[in-house]
KOLDO-485743 format. One record per residue (C-alpha): residue number from 0; residue in three letters; chain; x, y, z. Coordinates in pm, whole numbers, plus 50000, padded with zeros to 5 digits. Layout:
// residues N
NUM, ALA, A, X, Y, Z .
...
END
This chain:
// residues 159
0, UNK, A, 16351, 27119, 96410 .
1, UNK, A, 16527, 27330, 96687 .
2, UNK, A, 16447, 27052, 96930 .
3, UNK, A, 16593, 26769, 96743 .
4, UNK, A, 16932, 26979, 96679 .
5, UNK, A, 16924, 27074, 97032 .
6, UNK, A, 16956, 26704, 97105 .
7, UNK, A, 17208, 26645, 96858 .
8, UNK, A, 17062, 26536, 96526 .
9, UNK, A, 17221, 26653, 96214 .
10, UNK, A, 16900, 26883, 96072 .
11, UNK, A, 16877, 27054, 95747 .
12, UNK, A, 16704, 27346, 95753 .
13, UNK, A, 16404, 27504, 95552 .
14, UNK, A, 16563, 27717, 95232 .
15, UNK, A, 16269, 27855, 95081 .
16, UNK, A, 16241, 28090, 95355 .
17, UNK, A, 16547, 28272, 95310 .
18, UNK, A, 16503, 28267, 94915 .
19, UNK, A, 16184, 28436, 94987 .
20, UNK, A, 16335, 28676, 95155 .
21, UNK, A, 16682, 28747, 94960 .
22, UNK, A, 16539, 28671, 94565 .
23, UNK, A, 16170, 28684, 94598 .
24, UNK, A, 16140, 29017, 94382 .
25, UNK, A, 16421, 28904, 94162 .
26, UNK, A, 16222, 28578, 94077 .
27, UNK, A, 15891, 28809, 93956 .
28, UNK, A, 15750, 28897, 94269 .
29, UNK, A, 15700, 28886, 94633 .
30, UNK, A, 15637, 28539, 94668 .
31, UNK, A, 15655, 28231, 94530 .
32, UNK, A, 15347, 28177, 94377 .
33, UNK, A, 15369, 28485, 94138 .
34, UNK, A, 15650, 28293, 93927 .
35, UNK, A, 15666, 27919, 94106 .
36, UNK, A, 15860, 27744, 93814 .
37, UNK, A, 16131, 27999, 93822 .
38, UNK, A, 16109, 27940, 94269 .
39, UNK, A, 16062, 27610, 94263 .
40, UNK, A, 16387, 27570, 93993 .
41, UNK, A, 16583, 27773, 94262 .
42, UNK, A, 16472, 27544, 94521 .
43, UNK, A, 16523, 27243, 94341 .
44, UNK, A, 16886, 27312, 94295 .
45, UNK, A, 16942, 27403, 94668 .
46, UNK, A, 16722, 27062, 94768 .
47, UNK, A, 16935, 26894, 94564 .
48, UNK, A, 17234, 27053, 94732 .
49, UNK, A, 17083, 26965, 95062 .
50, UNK, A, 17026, 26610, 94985 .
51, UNK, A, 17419, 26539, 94907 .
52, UNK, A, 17532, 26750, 95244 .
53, UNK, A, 17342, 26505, 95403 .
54, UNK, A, 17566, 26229, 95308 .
55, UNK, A, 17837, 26341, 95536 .
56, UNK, A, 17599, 26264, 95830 .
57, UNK, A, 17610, 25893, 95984 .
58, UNK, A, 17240, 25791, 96098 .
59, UNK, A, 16949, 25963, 96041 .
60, UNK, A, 16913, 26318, 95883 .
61, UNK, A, 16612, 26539, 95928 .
62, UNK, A, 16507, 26739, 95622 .
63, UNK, A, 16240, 27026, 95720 .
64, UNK, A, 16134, 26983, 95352 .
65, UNK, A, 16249, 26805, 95060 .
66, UNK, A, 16279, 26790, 94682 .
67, UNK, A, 15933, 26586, 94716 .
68, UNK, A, 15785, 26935, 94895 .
69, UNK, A, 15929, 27109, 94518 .
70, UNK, A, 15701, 26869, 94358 .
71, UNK, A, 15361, 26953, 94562 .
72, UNK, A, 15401, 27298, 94569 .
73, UNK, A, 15404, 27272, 94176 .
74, UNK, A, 15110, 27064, 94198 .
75, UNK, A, 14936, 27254, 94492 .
76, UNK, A, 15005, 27615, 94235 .
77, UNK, A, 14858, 27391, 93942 .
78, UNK, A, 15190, 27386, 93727 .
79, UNK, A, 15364, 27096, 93535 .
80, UNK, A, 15630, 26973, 93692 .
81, UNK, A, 15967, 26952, 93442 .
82, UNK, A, 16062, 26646, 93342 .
83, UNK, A, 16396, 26725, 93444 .
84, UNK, A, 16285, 26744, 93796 .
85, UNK, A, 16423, 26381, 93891 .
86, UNK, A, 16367, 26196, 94185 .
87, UNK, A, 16550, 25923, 94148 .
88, UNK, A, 16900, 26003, 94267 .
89, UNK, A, 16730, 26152, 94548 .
90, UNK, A, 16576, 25893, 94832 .
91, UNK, A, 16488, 25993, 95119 .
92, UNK, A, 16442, 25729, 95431 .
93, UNK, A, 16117, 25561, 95351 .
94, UNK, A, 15886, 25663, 95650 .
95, UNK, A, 15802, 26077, 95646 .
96, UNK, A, 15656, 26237, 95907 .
97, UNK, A, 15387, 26454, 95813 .
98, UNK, A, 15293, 26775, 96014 .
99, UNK, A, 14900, 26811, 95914 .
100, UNK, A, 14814, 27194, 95928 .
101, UNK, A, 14707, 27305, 96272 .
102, UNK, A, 14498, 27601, 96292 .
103, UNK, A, 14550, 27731, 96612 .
104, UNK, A, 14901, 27770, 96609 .
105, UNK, A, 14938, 27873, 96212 .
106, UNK, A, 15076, 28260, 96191 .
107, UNK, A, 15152, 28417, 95890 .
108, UNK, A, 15505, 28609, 95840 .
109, UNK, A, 15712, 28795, 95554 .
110, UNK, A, 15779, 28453, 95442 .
111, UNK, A, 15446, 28299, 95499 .
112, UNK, A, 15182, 28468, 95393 .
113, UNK, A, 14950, 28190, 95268 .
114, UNK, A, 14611, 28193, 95430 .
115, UNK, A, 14533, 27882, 95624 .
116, UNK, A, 14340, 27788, 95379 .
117, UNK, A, 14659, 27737, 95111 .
118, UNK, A, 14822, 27549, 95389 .
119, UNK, A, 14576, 27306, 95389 .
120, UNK, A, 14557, 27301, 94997 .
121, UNK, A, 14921, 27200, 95018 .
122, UNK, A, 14909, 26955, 95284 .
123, UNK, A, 14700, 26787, 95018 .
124, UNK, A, 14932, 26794, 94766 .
125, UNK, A, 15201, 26639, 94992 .
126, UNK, A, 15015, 26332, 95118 .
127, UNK, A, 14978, 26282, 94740 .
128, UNK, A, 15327, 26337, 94635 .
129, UNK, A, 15469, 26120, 94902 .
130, UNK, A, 15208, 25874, 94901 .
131, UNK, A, 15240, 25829, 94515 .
132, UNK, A, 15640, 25773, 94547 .
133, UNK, A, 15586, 25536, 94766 .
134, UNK, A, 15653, 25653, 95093 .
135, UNK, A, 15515, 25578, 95449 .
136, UNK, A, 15360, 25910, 95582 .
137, UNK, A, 15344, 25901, 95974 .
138, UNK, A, 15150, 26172, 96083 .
139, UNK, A, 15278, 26343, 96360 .
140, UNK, A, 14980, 26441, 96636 .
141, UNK, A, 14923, 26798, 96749 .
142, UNK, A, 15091, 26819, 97083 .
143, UNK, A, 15393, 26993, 97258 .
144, UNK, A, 15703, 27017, 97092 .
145, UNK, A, 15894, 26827, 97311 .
146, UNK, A, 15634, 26537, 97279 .
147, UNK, A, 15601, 26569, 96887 .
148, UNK, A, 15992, 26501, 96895 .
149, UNK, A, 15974, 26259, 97151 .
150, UNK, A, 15711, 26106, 96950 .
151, UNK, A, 15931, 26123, 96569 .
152, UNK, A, 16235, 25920, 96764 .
153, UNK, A, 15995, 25677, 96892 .
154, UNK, A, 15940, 25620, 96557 .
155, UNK, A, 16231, 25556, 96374 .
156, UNK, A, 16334, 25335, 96699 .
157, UNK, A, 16105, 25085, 96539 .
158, UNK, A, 16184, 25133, 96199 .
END
């Protein structure tokens, strides 16, 4: 996402991150998955925050995750998702690129500190989430950064 704002495309960051890090113990632990409905609530209302800064952007916007990511993370933990959780005021331009997990360069951090394994368990859950709301997932291939960019604008060129 650095690369894309480095060549001037309005991006909007990851948030879940820095909840992690500033409410994680407030929401019933140190992560997310110890009390996702309350995280994911948190998130939802930031996403949705998110999604209307966006407007004030002309052309495209790039998300690092979405209120769609809220969804499979709920899904991926096993939990029902509220039916107040809405996606319809919320669309998102219709082709999504996907980032499939990649091994060799996953790390885990203070904020990430799923095993590779969980990655892949939610990878899962976001090809279905996206795929079942009826959007075009464009996987993006495992090469440099500069070429997976190159690769995303290529992309919406055509679309």
């Amino acid at each position: 996402m650095a690369r894309l704002q480095d060549l001037g495309h309005p991006v909007l960051h990851e948030i879940s991150r820095d909840i992690i890090t500033q409410e994680g113990t407030k929401l019933g632990g140190d992560d997310p998955w110890r009390n996702l409905l309350a995280f994911s609530e948190v998130i939802w209302n930031l996403r949705c925050a998110q999604h209307a800064e966006a407007a004030k952007y002309s052309g495209d916007v790039f998300y690092d995750r979405s209120l769609l990511d809220t969804l499979s993370y709920l899904q991926a933990g096993s939990k029902p998702t509220p039916e107040w959780m809405d996606l319809t005021p919320y669309p998102y331009h219709y082709k999504v690129f996907i980032f499939p997990p990649w091994e060799a360069i996953y790390r885990t951090d203070g904020e990430r500190w799923e095993p590779f394994e969980t990655a892949v368990q939610v990878h899962e859950s976001l090809v279905s989430t996206y795929s079942a709301n009826g959007y075009e997932l464009v996987e993006v291939p495992r090469t440099s950064v500069a070429e997976r960019v190159e690769f995303m604008l290529h992309v919406l060129q055509r679309a």
